[in-house]
C-alpha positions in Angstrom: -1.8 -8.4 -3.1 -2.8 -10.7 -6.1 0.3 -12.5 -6.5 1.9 -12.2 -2.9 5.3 -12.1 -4.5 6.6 -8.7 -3.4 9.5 -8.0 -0.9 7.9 -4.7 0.3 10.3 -1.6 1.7 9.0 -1.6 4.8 10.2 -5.2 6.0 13.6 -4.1 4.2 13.6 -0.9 6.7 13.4 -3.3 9.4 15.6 -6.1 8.8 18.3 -3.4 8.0 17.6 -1.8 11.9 17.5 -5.6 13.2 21.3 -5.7 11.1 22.6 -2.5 12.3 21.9 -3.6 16.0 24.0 -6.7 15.5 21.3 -9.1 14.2 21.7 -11.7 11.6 18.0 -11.0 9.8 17.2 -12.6 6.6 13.9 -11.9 4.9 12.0 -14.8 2.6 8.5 -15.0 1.2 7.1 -18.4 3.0 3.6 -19.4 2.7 1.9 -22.6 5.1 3.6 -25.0 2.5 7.1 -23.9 2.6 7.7 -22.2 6.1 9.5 -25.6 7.0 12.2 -25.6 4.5 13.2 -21.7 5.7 13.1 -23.0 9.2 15.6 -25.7 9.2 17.8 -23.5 6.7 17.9 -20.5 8.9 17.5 -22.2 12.3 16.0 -19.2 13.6 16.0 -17.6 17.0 12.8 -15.7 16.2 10.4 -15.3 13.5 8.8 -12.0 12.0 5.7 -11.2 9.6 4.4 -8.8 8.5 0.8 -8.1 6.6 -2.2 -6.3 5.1 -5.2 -7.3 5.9 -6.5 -9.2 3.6 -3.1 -11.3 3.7 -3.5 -11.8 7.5 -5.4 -15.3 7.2 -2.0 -16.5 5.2 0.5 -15.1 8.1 -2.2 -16.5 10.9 -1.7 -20.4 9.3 2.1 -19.7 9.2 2.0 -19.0 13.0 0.1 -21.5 14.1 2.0 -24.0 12.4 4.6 -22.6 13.9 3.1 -22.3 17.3 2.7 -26.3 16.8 5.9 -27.6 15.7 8.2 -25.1 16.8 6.8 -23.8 20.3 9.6 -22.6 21.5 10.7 -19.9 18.7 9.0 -16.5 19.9 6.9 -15.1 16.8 6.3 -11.1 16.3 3.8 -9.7 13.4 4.0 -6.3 12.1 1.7 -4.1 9.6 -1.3 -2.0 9.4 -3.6 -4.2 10.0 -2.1 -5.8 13.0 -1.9 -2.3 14.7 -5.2 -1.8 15.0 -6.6 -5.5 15.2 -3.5 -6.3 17.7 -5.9 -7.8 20.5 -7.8 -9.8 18.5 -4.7 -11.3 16.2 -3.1 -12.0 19.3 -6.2 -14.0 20.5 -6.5 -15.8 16.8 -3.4 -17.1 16.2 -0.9 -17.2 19.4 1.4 -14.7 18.1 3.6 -13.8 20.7 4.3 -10.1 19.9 2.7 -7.3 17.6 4.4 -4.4 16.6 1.8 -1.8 16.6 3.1 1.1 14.3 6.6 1.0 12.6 9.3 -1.4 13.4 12.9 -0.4 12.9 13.4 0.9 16.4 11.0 -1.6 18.7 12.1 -4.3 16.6 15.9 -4.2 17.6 14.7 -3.6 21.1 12.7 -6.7 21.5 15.8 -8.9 20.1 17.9 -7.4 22.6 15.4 -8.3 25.2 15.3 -12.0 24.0 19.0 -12.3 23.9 19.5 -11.1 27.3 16.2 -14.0 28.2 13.5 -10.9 29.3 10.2 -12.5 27.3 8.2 -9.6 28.5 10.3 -6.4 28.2 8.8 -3.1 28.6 8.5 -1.7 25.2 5.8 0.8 24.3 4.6 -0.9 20.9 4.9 -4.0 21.1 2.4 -5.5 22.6 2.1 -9.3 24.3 -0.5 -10.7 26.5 0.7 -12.1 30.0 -1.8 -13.5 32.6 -4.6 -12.2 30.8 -3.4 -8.3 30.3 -2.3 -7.0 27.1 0.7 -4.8 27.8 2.9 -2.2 25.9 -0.5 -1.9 23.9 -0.8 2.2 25.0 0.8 3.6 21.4 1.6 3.5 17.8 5.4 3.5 17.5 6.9 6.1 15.3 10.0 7.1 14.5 10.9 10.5 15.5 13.5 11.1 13.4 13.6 8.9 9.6 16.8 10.7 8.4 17.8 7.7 10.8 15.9 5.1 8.5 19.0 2.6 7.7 20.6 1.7 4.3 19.0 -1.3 2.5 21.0 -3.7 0.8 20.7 -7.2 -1.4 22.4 -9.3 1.3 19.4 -8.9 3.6 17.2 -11.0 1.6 17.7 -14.8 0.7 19.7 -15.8 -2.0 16.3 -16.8 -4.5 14.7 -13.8 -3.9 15.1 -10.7 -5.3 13.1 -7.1 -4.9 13.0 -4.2 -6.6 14.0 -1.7 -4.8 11.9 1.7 -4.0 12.3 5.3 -3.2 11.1 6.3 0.6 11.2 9.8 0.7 8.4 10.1 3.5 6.1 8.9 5.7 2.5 9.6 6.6 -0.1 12.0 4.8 -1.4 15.0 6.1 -5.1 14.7 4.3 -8.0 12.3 6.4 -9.7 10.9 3.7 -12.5 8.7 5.6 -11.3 5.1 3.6 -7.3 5.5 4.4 -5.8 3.9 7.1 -2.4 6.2 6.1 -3.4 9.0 8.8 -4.6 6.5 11.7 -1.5 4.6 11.4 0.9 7.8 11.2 -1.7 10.3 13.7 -2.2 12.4 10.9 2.0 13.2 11.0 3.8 13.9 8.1 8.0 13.2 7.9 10.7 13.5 5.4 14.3 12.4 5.1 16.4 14.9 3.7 16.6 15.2 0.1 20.3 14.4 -0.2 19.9 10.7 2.0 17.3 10.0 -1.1 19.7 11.2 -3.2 21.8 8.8 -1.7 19.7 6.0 -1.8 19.1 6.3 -5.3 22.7 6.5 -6.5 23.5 3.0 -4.7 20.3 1.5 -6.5 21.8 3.0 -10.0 25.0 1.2 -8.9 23.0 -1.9 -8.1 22.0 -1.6 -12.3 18.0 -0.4 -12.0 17.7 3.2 -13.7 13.4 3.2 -12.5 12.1 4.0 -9.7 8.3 3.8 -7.6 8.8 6.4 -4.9 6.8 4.5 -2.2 5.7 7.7 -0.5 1.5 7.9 0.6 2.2 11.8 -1.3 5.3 12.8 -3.0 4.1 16.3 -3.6 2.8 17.8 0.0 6.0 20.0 0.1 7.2 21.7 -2.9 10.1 23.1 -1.8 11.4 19.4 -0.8 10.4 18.5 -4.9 12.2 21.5 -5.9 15.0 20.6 -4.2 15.1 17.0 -5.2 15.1 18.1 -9.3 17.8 20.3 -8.0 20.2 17.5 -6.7 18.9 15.5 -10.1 20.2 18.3 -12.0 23.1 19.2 -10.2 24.3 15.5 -9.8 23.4 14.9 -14.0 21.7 11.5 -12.6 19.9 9.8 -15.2 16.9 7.6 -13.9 13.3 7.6 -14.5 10.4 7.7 -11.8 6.9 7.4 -10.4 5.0 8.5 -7.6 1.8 9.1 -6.0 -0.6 12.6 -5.9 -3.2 14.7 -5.9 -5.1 16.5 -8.1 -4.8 20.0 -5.7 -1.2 20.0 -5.4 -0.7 19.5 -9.2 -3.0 22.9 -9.5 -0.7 24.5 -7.0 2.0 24.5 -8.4 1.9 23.4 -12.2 5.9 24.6 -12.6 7.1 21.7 -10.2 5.2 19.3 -12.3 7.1 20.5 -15.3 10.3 20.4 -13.6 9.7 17.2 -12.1 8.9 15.9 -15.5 12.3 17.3 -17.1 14.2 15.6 -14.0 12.6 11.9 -14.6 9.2 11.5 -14.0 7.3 9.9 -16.1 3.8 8.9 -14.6 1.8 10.0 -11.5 -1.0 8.3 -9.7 -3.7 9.7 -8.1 -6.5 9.0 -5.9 -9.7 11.2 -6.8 -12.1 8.3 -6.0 -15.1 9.6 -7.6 -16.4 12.1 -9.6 -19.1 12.9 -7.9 -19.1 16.2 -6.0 -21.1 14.6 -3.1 -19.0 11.9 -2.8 -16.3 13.5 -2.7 -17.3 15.7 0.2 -18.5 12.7 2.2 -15.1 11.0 1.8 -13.2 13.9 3.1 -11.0 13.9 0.2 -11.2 18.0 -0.3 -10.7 18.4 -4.1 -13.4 19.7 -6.9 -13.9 18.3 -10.0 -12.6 21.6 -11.8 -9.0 20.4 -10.0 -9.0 17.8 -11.5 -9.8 18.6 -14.8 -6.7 21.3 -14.5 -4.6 18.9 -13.5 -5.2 16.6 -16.7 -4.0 19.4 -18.6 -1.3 20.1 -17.1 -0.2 16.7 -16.7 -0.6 16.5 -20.5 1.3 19.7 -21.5 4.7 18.5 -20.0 4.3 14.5 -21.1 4.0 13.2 -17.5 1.4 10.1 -18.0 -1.1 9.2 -15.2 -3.5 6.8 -13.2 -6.3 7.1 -11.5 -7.4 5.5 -8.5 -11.7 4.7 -8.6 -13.8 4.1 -5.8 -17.3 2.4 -6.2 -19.0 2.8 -2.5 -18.6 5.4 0.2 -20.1 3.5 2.7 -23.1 6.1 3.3 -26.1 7.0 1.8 -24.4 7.8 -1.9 -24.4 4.4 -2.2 -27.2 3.8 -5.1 -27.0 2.7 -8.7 -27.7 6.1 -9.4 -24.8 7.2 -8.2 -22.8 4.5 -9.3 -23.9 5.1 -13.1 -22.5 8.3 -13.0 -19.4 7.7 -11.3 -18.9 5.1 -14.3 -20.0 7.8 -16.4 -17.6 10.1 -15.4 -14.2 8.0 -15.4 -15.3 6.8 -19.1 -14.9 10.5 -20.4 -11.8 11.0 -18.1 -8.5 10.2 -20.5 -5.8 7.9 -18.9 -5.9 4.5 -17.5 -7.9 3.7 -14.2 -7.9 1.3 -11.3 -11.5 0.3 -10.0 -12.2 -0.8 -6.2 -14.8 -1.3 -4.2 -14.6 0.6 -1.2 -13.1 -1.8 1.2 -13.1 -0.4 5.0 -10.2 -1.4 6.3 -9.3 -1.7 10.3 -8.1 1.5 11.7 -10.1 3.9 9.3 -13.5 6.0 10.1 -15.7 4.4 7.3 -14.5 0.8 9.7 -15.2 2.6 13.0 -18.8 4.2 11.7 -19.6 0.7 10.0 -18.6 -1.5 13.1 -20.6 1.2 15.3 -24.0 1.3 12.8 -23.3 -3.0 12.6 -23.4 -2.7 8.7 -19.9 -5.0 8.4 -21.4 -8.1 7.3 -18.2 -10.3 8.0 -14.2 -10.7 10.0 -13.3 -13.2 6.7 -9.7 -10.8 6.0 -9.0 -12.4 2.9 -12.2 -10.9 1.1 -10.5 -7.6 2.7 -9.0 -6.9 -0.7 -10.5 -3.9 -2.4 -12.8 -6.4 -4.6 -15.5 -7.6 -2.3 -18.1 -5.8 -0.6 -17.5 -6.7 3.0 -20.2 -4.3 4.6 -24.0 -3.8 3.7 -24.4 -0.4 1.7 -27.9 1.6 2.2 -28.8 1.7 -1.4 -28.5 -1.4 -2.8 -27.2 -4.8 -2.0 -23.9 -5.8 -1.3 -24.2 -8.3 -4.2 -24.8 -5.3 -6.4 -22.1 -3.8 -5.4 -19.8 -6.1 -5.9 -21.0 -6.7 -9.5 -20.5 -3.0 -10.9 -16.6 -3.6 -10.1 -16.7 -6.0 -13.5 -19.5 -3.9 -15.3 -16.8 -0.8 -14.5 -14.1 -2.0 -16.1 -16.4 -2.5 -19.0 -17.9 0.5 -19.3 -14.7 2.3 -18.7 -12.0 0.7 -21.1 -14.9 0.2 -23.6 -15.3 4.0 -23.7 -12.2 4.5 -24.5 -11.8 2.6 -27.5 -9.2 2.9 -30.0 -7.4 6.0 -27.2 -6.3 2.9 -25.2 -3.4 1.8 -28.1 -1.4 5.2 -27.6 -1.8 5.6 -24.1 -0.7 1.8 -23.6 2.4 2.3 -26.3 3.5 5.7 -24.4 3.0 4.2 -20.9 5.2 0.8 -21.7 8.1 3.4 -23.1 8.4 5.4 -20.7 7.9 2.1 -18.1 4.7 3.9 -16.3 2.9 0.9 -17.3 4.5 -2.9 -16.9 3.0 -5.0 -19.6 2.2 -8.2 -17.7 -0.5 -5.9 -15.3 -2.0 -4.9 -18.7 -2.1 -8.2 -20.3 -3.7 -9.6 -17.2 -6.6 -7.1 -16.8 -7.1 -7.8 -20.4 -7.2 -11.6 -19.5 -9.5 -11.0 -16.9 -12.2 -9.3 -18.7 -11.9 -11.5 -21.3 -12.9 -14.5 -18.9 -15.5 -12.6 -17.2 -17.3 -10.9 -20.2 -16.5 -13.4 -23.1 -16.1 -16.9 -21.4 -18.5 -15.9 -18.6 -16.1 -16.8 -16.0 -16.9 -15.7 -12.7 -15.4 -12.9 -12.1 -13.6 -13.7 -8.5 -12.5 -16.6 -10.5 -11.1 -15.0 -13.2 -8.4 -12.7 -11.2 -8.1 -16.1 -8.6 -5.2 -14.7 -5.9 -2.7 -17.4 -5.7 -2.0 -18.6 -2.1 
């Protein structure tokens, strides 16, 4: 989200279906500067985006440009925030279609309907405005059935671009915690592909020369059984890779035998969203785990060499937001061992903390871009949103500084085993250096670049 300069899986997914319909798709990173130069390479018969939100404002200037100089392309935009803000994107920047939900069978459908010349074709999903009525606006699109989720390959990406390719294994997460957008996109459903198409998928990306992996699932671990039959096909297959992936503190108590054997067949590091260590913030973000979990799951994340993150939260958008409670969420994550990513809790269009903001009028601002899980976009009940917004520095501080001299073994073992990538260090470093030594502001020192 910093950088912009990610190919993600899900657009892959989707020019793939848009190929395997008979479609000549080609996916680039563009920006207002460059969209041009893709334009009269490609000559294109329609034009896709896709976004989060606080990348929206970028793909709104692209389409307007576009909606200027090249009116007679039809434009489609795709992504979280676009399913649940499809009215009013639709209304902001003249986008002629929005995908609301997942792509890779409404997608297909639509080209089909602009080949044959129907502009307005009836497919739930995807949603255009005609004589003032939104229509095909009535669901999220899913796909029944992702064992039928196509093959990715190189060729479906311009020739100066490059991605590196990740795992899907699932979509969807069955757990509602109130800041995740994950369960209002998905309806709270939870799908996996069958162990041996992964399998599949990961032997053609060990032919294509990588030998690590980010499985890009919301939760790897929900079903054991799935895991234990992954390591299985690992083991039976002798594939040599490493891996990451996503989960939670409960399910690593569950069943501390899968972590093992999950840490014998490749992976190396695990991230995981416990938000706060506060008990009553943790019960007023629905995330249903106990600080006893997670103190289990350190250790047994510890005992078979796995390395870990953890995702923090400052903010729960209720009445737990005071310093009080902030000082002791800091105080917590200081004495908890492994590294740790800091946001500000960022309510993000589709989720309950948006809906009960928007409803109690405590969103101070529409501006996307500041959407970004740094800014305080809504005014907390305990403190200013200014104050908020300045404990995300004074975290980091407090956090890494606690630490000490624990942070050189943790970074050497996490570079090894390729858990951690040493630019992302260097640059948090960088960052705090600006903000605490130069006395850069601190927006300006971790600038995005547009």
């Amino acid at each position: 989200m910093r950088k912009g300069h990610q190919i993600y899986q899900g657009l892959l997914f989707v020019a793939a279906s848009a190929r395997d319909a008979g479609h000549q798709p080609v996916v680039v990173i563009a920006n207002q500067h460059n969209i041009h130069r893709y334009i009269r390479r490609y000559q294109p018969d329609v034009i896709g985006f896709s976004c989060v939100t606080a990348t929206y404002p970028l793909v709104s200037d692209m389409i307007k440009i576009i909606k200027v100089e090249y009116p007679d392309i039809p434009t489609v935009i795709g992504g979280h925030h676009v399913t649940f803000m499809y009215r009013e994107t639709i209304l902001d920047c003249g986008v002629d279609y929005v995908c609301r939900g997942e792509g890779e069978e409404v997608f297909p459908a639509l080209l089909d309907a602009l080949k044959a010349g129907n502009r307005h074709p009836r497919i739930p999903g995807m949603v255009f405005l005609k004589d003032g009525v939104f229509h095909n606006e009535e669901i999220i699109a899913l796909i029944d059935d992702i064992n039928t989720l196509p093959r990715i390959t190189m060729d479906l990406v311009a020739p100066e671009f490059n991605f590196s390719p990740k795992i899907v294994s699932s979509r969807g997460c069955p757990f509602k915690c109130s800041y995740c957008s994950i369960s209002a996109f998905y309806g709270g459903r939870y799908r996996q592909r069958r162990v041996e198409d992964v399998i599949q998928d990961i032997e053609d990306y060990i032919s294509w020369g990588y030998d690590h992996f980010w499985f890009h699932d919301d939760n790897l671990t929900v079903d054991g059984k799935w895991v234990n039959d992954f390591c299985q096909m690992i083991e039976d297959k002798n594939l040599k890779f490493t891996w990451n992936s996503m989960s939670r503190v409960d399910l690593i108590c569950r069943d501390p035998k899968l972590i093992e054997r999950m840490a014998r067949c490749g992976c190396r590091m695990l991230s995981i969203g416990i938000e706060s260590g506060v008990p009553e913030v943790l019960k007023s973000i629905n995330k249903k785990i106990s600080i006893p979990q997670i103190k289990q799951a350190v250790k047994i994340m510890e005992s078979v060499g796995i390395s870990y993150d953890w995702f923090m939260l400052l903010g729960s958008g209720d009445e737990y937001d005071t310093p009080e409670i902030m000082e002791r969420n800091i105080r917590f994550f200081s004495k908890l061992p492994g590294m740790i990513l800091i946001s500000v809790l960022t309510p993000f269009p589709g989720t309950e903390v948006f809906n009960r903001l928007q409803a109690e009028d405590r969103i101070r601002h529409y501006n996307w871009e500041d959407y970004d899980i740094t800014h305080c976009v809504y005014n907390p009940l305990g403190m200013s949103w200014q104050q908020m917004e300045k404990y995300l520095p004074i975290a980091y501080k407090k956090v890494y500084l606690a630490k000490g001299w624990k942070l050189i073994p943790l970074f050497i073992h996490g570079v090894r085993t390729k858990a951690i990538r040493l630019d992302m260090f260097t640059s948090g470093l960088k960052s705090l250096f600006k903000t605490f030594v130069l006395k850069t502001n601190f927006y300006d020192s971790i600038q995005k670049q547009r």
